[in-house]
BAZA-592645 format. One record per residue (C-alpha): residue in three letters; z, x, y. Coordinates in steps of 0.05 Angstrom, whole numbers. Each point is the difference from the previous one (the first is absolute). Layout:
N
<rec res="Ala" z="Z" x="X" y="Y"/>
...
END
This chain:
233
<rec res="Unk" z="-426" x="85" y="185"/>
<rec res="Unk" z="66" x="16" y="-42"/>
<rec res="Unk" z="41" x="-69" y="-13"/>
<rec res="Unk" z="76" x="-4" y="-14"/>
<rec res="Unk" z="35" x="-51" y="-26"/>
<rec res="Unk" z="72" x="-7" y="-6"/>
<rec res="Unk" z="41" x="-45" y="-39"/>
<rec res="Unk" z="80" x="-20" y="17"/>
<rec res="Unk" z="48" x="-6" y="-53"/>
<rec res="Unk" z="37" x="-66" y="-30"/>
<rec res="Unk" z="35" x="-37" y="60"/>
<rec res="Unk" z="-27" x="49" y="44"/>
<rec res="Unk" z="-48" x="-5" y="54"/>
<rec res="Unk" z="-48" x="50" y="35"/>
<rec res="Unk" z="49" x="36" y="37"/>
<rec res="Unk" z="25" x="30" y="-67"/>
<rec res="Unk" z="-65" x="53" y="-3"/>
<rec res="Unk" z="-27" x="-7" y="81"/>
<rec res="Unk" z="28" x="63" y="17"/>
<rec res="Unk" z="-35" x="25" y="-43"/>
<rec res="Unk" z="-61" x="-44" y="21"/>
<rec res="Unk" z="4" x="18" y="67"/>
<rec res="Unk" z="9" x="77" y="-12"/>
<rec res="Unk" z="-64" x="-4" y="-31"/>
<rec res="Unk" z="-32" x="-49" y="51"/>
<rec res="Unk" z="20" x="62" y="58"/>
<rec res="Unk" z="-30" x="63" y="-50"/>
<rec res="Unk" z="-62" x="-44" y="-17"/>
<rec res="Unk" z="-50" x="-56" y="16"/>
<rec res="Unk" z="7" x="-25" y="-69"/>
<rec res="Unk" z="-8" x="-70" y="-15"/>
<rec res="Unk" z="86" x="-21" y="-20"/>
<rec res="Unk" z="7" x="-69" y="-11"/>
<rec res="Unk" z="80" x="-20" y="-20"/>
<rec res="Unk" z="-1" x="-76" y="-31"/>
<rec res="Unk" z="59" x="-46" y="-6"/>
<rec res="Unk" z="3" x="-18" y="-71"/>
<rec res="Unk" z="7" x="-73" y="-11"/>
<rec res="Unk" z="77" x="-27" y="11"/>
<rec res="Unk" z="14" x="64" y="35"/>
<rec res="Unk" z="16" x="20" y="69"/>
<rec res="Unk" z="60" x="4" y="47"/>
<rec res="Unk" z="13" x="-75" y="-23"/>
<rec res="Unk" z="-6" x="8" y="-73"/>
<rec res="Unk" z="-24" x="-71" y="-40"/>
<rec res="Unk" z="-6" x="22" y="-76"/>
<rec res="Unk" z="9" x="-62" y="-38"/>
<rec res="Unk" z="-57" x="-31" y="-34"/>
<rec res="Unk" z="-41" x="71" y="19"/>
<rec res="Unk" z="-25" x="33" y="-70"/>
<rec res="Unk" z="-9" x="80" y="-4"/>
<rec res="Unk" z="-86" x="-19" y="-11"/>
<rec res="Unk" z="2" x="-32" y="66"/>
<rec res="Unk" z="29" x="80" y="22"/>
<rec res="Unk" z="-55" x="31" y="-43"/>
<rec res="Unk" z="-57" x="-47" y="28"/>
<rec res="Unk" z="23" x="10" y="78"/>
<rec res="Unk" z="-9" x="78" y="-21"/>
<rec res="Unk" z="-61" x="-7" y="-25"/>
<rec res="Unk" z="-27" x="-49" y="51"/>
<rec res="Unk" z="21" x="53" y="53"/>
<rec res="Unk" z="-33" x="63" y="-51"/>
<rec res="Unk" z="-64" x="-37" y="0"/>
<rec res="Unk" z="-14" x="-5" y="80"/>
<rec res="Unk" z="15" x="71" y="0"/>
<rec res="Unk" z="-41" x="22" y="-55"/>
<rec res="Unk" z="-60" x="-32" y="36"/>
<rec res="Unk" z="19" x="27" y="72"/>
<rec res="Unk" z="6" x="74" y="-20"/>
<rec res="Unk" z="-23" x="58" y="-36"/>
<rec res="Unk" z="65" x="14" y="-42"/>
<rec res="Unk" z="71" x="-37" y="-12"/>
<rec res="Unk" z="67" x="22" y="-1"/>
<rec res="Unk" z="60" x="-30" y="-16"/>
<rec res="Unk" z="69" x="8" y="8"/>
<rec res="Unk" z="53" x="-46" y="-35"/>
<rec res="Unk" z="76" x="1" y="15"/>
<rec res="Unk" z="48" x="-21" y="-55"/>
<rec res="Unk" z="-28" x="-69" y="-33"/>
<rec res="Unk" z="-64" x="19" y="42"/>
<rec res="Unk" z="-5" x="63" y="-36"/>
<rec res="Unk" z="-18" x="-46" y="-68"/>
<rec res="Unk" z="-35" x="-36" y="39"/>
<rec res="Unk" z="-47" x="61" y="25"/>
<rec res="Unk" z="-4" x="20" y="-71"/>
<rec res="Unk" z="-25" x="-65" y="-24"/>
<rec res="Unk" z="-59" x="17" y="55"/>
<rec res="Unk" z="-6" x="61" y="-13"/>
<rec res="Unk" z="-13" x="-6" y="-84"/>
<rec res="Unk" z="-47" x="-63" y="25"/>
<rec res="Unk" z="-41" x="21" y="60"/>
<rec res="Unk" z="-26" x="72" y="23"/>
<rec res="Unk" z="59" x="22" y="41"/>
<rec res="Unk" z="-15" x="74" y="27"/>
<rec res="Unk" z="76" x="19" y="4"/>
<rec res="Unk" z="63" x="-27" y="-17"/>
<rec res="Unk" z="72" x="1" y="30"/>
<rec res="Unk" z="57" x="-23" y="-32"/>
<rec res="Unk" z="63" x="-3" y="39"/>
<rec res="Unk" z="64" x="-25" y="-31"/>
<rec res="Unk" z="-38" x="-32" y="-57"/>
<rec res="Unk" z="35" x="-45" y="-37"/>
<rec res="Unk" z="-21" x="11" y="-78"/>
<rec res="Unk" z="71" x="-1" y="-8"/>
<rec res="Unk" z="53" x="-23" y="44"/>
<rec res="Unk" z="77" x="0" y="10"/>
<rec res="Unk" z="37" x="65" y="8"/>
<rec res="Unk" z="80" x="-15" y="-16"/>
<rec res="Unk" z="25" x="54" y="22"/>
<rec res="Unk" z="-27" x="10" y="68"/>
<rec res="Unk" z="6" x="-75" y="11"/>
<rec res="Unk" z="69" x="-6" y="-23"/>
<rec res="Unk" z="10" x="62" y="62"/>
<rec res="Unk" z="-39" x="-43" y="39"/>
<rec res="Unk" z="52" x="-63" y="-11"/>
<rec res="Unk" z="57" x="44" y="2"/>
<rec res="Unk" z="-20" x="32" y="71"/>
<rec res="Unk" z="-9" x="-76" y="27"/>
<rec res="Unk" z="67" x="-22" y="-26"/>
<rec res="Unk" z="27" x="61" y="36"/>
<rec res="Unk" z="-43" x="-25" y="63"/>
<rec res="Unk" z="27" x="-73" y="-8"/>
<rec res="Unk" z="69" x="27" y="0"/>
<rec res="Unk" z="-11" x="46" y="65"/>
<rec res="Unk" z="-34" x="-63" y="34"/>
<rec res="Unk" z="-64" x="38" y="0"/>
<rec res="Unk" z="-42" x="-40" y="-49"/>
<rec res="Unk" z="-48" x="-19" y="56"/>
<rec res="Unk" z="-19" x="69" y="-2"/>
<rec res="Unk" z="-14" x="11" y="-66"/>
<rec res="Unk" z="-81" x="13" y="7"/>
<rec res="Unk" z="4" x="-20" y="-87"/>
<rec res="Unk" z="35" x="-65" y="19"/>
<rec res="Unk" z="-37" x="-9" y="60"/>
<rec res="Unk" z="-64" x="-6" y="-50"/>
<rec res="Unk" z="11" x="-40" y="-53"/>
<rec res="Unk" z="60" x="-48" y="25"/>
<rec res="Unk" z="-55" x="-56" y="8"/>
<rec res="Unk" z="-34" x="22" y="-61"/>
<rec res="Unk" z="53" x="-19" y="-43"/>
<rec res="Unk" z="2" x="-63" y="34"/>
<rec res="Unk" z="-64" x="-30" y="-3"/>
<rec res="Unk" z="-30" x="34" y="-65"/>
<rec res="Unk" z="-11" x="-60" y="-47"/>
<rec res="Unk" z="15" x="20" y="-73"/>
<rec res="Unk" z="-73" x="-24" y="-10"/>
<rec res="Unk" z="-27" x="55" y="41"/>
<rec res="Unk" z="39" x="57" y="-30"/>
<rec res="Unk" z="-27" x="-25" y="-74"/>
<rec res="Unk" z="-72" x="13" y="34"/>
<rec res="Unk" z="19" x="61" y="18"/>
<rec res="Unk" z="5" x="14" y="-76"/>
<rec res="Unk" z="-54" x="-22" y="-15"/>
<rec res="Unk" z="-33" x="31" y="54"/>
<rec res="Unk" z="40" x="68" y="-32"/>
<rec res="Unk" z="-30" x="-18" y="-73"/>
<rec res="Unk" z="-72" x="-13" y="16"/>
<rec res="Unk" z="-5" x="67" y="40"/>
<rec res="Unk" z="43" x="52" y="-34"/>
<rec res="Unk" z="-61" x="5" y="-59"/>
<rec res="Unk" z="-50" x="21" y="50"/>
<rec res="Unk" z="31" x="53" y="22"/>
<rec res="Unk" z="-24" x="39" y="-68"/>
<rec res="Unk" z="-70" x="-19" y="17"/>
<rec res="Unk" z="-8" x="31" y="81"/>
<rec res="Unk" z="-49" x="55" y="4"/>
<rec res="Unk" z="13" x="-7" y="75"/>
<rec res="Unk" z="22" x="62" y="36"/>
<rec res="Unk" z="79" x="-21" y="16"/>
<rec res="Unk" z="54" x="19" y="43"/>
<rec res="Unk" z="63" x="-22" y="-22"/>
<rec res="Unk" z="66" x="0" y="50"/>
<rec res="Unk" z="72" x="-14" y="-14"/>
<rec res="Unk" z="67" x="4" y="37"/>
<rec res="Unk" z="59" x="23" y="-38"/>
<rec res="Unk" z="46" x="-32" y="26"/>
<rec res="Unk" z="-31" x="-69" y="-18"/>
<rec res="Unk" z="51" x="-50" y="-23"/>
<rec res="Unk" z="-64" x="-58" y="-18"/>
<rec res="Unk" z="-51" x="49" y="-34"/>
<rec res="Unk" z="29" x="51" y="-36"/>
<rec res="Unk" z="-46" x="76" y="1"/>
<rec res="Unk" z="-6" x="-13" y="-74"/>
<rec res="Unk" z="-53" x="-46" y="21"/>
<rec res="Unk" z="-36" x="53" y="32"/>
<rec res="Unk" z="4" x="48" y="-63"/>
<rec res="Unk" z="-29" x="-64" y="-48"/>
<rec res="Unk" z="-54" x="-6" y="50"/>
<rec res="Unk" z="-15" x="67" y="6"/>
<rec res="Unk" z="0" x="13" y="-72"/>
<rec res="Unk" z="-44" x="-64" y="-16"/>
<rec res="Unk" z="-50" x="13" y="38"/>
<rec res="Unk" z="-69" x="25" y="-24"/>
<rec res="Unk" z="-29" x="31" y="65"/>
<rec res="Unk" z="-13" x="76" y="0"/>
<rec res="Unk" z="20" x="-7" y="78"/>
<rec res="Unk" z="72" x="-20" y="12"/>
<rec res="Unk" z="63" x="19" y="28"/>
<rec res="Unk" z="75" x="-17" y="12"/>
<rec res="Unk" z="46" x="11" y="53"/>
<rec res="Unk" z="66" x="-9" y="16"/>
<rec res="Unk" z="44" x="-22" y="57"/>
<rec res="Unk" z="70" x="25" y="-11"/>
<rec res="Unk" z="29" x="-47" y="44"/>
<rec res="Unk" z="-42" x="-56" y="13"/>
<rec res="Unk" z="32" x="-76" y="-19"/>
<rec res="Unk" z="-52" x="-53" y="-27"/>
<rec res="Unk" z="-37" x="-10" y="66"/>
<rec res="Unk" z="-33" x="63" y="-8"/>
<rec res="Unk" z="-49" x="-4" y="68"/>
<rec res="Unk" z="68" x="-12" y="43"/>
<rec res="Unk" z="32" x="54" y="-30"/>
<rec res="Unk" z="25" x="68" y="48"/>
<rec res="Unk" z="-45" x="41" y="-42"/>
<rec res="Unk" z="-64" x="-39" y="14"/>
<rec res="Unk" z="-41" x="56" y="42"/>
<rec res="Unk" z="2" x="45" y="-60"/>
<rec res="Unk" z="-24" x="-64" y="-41"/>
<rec res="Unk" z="-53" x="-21" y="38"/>
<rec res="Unk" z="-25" x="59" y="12"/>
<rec res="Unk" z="-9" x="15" y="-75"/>
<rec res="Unk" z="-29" x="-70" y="-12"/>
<rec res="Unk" z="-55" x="16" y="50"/>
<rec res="Unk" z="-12" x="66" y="-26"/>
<rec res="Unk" z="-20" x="-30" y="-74"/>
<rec res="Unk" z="-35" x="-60" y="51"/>
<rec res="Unk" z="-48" x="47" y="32"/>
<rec res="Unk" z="-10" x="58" y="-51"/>
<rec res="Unk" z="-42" x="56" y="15"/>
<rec res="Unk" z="-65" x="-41" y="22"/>
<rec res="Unk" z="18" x="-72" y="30"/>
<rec res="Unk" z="-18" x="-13" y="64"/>
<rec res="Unk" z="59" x="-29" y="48"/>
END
């Protein structure tokens, strides 16, 4: 049996990457397993949470799979893509996906679109509209400074490994992300060691990359490095 796991972003939850879990639970009967990483979920509670405790849920998860099935992939969105490439330079990950991955983050000038196109909304008396908003309103609000200080560290433990990932590597990035900028992608991509990897590009897909109007083409392509030539679904 082929086992998945996918790891959520920082302040995220499972339903960041479960479309893409569930495409791939209909095309296959792979093992996917989506964890909540510790302080996460639709009720976020960060404070006093440290970025190992993210790493060690990971690995606890990697583990199981590694002794329930023949091969693992994984699949990490945005903080979850360092996360997958901490596994992947530690354990013997078949394939790796990296979607949004956040080996550098904050692109100013899509955000400051992004801020200017909700003040616009806020003025219309459409805010409550605004999918962007929608997202991250409670983020901001309940996102100790604590947390986001593990999230650098998180950033600086993982960034290194990158350089050392023989692991055959898909790497996926919206352009029009205002969090993670597609020079992320491009350090990534150049970093990395394997003789097997690849980028693409969504030209108009926003940070949530697996919620974006583009995602058939996406998911599609992710599956098609998944399976390869031999794999059986």
């Amino acid at each position: 049996m082929i086992g998945c796991l996918c790891i959520h972003g920082f302040t995220g939850a499972p339903y960041e990457v479960e479309p893409l879990a569930e495409y791939l639970h209909e095309k296959t009967t792979w093992r996917i397993v989506v964890p909540t990483l510790p302080g996460h979920g639709e009720t976020l509670s960060l404070k006093g949470i440290t970025y190992k405790q993210w790493i060690e849920c990971a690995e606890k998860e990697m583990e199981k799979l590694l002794v329930e099935c023949e091969t693992v992939d994984v699949i990490g969105f945005s903080m979850g893509g360092l996360i997958a490439a901490y596994l992947a330079e530690k354990y013997p990950v078949e394939k790796l996906i990296l979607l949004s991955a956040a080996a550098k983050y904050i692109n100013v000038g899509q955000l400051l679109k992004d801020i200017k196109q909700m003040w616009k909304d806020m003025r219309s008396g459409t805010l409550s509209e605004n999918e962007l908003f929608l997202r991250y309103k409670n983020k901001f609000l309940f996102t100790p400074i604590s947390a986001a200080w593990q999230f650098r560290k998180m950033a600086a433990c993982s960034k290194p490994l990158f350089a050392k990932i023989q692991t055959p590597t898909f790497i996926a990035q919206g352009l029009a992300d205002g969090i993670v900028p597609p020079k992320s992608a491009e350090y990534i991509y150049r970093r990395l060691p394997s003789r097997h990897k690849e980028i693409y590009y969504v030209p108009h897909a926003k940070h949530h990359i697996c919620h974006t109007g583009e995602k058939e083409q996406l998911f599609e392509k992710v599956f098609t490095f998944l399976k390869g030539s031999s794999r059986v679904i």
